[in-house]
N, CA, C and O atoms as a GROMACS GRO file, in nm:
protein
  228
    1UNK      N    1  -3.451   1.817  -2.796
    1UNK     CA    2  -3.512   1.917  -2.711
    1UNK      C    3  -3.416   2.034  -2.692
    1UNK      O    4  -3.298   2.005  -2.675
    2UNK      N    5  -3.446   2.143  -2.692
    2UNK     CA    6  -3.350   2.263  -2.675
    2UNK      C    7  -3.368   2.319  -2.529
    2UNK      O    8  -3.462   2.333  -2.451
    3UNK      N    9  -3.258   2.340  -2.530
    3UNK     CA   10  -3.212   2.412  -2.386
    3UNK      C   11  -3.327   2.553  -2.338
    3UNK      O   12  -3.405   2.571  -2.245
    4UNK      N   13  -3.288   2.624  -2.446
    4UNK     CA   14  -3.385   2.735  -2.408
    4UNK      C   15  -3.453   2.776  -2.518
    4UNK      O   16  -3.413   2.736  -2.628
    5UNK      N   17  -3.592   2.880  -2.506
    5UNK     CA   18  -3.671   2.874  -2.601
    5UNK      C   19  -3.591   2.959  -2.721
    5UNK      O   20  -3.483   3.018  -2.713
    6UNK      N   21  -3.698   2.942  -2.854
    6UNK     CA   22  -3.596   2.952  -2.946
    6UNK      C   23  -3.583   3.167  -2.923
    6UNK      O   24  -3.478   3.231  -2.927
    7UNK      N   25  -3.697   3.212  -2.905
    7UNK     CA   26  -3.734   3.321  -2.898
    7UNK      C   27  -3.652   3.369  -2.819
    7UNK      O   28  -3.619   3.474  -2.875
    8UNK      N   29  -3.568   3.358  -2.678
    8UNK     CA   30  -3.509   3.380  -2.557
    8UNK      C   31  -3.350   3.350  -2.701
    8UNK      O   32  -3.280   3.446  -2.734
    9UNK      N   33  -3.338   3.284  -2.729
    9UNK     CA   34  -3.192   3.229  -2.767
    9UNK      C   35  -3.154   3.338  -2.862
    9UNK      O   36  -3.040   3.384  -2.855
   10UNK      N   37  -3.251   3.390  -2.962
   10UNK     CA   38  -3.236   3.494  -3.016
   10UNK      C   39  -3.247   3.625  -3.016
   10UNK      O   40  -3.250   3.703  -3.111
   11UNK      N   41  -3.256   3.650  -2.868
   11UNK     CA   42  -3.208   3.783  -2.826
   11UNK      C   43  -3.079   3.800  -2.740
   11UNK      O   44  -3.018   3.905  -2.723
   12UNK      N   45  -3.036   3.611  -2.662
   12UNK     CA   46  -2.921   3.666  -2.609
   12UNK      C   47  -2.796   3.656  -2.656
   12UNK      O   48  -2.786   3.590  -2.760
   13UNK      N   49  -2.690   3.706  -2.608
   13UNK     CA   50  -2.518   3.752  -2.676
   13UNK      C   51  -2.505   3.712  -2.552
   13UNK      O   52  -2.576   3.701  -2.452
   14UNK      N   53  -2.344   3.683  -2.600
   14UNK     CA   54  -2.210   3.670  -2.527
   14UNK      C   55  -2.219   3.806  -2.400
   14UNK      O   56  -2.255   3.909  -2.457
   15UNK      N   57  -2.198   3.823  -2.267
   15UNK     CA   58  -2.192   3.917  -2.210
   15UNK      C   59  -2.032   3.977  -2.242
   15UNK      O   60  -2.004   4.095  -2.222
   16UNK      N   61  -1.944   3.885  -2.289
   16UNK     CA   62  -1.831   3.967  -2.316
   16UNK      C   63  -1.828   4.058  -2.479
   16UNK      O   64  -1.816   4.180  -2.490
   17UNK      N   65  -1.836   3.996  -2.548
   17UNK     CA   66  -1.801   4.013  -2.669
   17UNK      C   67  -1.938   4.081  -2.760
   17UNK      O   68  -1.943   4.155  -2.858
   18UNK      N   69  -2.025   4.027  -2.689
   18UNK     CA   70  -2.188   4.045  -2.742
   18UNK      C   71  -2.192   3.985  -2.938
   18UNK      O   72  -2.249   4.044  -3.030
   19UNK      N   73  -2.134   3.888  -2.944
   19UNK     CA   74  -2.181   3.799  -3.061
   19UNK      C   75  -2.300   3.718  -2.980
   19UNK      O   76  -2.310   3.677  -2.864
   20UNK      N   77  -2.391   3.713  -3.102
   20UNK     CA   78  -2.506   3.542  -3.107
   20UNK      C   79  -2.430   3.426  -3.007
   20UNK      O   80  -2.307   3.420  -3.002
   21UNK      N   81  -2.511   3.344  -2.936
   21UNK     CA   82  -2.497   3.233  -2.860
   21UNK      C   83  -2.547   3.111  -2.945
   21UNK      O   84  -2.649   3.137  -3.008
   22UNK      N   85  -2.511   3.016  -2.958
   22UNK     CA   86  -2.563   2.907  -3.039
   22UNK      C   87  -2.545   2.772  -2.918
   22UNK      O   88  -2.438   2.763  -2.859
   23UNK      N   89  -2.647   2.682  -2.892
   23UNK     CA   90  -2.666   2.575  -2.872
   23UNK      C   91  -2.572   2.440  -2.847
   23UNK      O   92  -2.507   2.390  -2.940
   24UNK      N   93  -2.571   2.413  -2.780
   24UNK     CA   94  -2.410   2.254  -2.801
   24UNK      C   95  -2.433   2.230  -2.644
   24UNK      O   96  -2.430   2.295  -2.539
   25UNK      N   97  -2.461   2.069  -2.697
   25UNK     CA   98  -2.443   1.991  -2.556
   25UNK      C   99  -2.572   2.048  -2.419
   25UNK      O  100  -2.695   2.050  -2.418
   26UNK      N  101  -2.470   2.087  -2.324
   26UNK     CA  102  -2.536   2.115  -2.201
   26UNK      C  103  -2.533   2.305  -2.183
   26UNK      O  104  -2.532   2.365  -2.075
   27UNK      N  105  -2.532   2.373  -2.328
   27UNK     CA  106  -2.423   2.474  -2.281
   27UNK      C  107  -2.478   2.580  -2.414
   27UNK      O  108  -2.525   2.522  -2.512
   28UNK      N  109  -2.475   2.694  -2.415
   28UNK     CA  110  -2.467   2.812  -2.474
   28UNK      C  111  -2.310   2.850  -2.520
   28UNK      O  112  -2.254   2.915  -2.432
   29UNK      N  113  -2.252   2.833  -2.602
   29UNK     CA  114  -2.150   2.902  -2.712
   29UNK      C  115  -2.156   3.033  -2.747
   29UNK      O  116  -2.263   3.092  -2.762
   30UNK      N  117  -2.028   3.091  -2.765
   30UNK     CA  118  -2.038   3.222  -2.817
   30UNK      C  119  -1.992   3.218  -2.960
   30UNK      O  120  -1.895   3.145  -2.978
   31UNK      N  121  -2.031   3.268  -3.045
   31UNK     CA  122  -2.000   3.252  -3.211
   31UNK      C  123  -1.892   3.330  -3.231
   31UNK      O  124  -1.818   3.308  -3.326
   32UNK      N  125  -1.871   3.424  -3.149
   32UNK     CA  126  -1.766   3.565  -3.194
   32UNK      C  127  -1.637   3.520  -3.215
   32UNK      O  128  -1.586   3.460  -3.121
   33UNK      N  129  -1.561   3.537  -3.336
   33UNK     CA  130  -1.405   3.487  -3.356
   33UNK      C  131  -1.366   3.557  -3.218
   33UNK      O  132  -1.420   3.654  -3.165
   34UNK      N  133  -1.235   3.464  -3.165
   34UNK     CA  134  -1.190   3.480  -3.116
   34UNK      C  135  -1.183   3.448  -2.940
   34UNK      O  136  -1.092   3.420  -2.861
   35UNK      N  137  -1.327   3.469  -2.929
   35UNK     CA  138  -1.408   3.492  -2.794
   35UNK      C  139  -1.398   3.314  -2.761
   35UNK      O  140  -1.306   3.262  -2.697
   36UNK      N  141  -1.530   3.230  -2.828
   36UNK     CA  142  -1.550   3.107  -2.788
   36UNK      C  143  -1.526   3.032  -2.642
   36UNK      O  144  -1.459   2.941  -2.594
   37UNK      N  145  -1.626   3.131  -2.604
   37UNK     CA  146  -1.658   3.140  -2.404
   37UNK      C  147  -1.802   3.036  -2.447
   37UNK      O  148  -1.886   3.066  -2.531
   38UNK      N  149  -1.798   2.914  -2.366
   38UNK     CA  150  -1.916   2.881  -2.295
   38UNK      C  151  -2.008   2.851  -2.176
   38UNK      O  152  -1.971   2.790  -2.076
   39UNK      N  153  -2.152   2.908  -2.200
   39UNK     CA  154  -2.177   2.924  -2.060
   39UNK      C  155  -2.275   2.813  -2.007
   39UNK      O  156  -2.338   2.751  -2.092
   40UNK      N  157  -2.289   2.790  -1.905
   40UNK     CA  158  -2.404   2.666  -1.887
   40UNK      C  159  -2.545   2.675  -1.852
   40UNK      O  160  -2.566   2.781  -1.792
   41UNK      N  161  -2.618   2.627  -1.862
   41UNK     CA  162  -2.764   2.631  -1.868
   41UNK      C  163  -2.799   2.547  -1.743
   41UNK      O  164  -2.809   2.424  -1.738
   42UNK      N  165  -2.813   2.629  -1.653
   42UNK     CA  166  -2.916   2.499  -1.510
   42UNK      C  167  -3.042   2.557  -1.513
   42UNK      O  168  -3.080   2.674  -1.502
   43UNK      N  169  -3.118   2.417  -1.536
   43UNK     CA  170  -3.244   2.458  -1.546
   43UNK      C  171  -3.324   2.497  -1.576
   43UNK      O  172  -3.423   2.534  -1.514
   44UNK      N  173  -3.283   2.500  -1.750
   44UNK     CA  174  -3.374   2.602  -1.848
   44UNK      C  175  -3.311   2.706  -1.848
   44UNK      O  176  -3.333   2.779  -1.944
   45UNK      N  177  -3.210   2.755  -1.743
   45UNK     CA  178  -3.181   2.917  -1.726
   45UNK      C  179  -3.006   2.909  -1.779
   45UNK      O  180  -2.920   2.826  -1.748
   46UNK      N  181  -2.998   3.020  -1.861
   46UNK     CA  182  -2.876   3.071  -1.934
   46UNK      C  183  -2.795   3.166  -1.805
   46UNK      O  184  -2.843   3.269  -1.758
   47UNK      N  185  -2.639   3.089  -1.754
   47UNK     CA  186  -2.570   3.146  -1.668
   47UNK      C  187  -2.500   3.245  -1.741
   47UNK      O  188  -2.393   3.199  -1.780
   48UNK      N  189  -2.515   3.344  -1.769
   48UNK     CA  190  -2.393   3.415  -1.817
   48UNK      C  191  -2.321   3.492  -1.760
   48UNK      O  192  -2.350   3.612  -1.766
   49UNK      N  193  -2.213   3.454  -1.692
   49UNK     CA  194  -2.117   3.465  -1.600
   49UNK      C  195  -2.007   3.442  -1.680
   49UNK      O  196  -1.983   3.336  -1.738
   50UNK      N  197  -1.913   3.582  -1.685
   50UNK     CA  198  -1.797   3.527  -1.717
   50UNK      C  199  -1.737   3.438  -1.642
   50UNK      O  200  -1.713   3.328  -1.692
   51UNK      N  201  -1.700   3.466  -1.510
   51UNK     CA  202  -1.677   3.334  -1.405
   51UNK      C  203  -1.706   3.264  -1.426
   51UNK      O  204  -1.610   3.191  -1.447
   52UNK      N  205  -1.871   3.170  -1.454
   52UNK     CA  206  -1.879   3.061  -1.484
   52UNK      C  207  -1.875   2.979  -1.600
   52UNK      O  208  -1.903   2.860  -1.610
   53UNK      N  209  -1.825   3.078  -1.710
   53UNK     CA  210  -1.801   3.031  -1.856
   53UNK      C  211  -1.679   2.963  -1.858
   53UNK      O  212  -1.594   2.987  -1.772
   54UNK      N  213  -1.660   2.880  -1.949
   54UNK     CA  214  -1.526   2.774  -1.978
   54UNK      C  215  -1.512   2.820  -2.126
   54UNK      O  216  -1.602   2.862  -2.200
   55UNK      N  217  -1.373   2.802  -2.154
   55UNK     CA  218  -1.332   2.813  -2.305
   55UNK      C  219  -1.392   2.670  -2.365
   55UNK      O  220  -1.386   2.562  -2.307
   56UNK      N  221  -1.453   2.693  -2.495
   56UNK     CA  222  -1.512   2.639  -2.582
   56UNK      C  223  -1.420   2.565  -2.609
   56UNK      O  224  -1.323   2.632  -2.576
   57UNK      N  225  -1.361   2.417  -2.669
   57UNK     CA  226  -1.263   2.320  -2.716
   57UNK      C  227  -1.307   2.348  -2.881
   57UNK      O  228  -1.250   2.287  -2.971
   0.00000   0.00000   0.00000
C-alpha cells in the first residue's frame, strides 16, 4: 500500500533542495545527491518540514 497517491508523489520535491521524493518505510526520501533529508507521512499527509525531516541512513 503506498503512503500517498501516486499522482500527489509526483508533483512533490524536497522543500530544500527541490529533487523528486521517493517512498521508504514510513517516510518520503529526497533523491537529490547530497541532500538525503527524510520526511514523515502522518496520515496520508506528507510533513515537509525541514524541522521535522531526519537525515536519510
Amino acid at each position: 500500500m503506498s503512503l500517498v497517491e501516486a499522482a500527489l508523489l509526483d508533483i512533490l520535491a524536497c522543500p530544500v533542495c527541490h529533487a523528486p521524493l521517493r517512498e521508504a518505510a514510513q517516510e518520503l526520501v529526497c533523491t537529490g545527491d547530497g541532500c538525503g533529508l527524510a520526511y514523515p507521512v502522518e496520515d496520508g499527509i506528507p510533513v515537509l518540514l525541514e524541522d521535522e525531516a531526519r537525515r536519510a541512513d
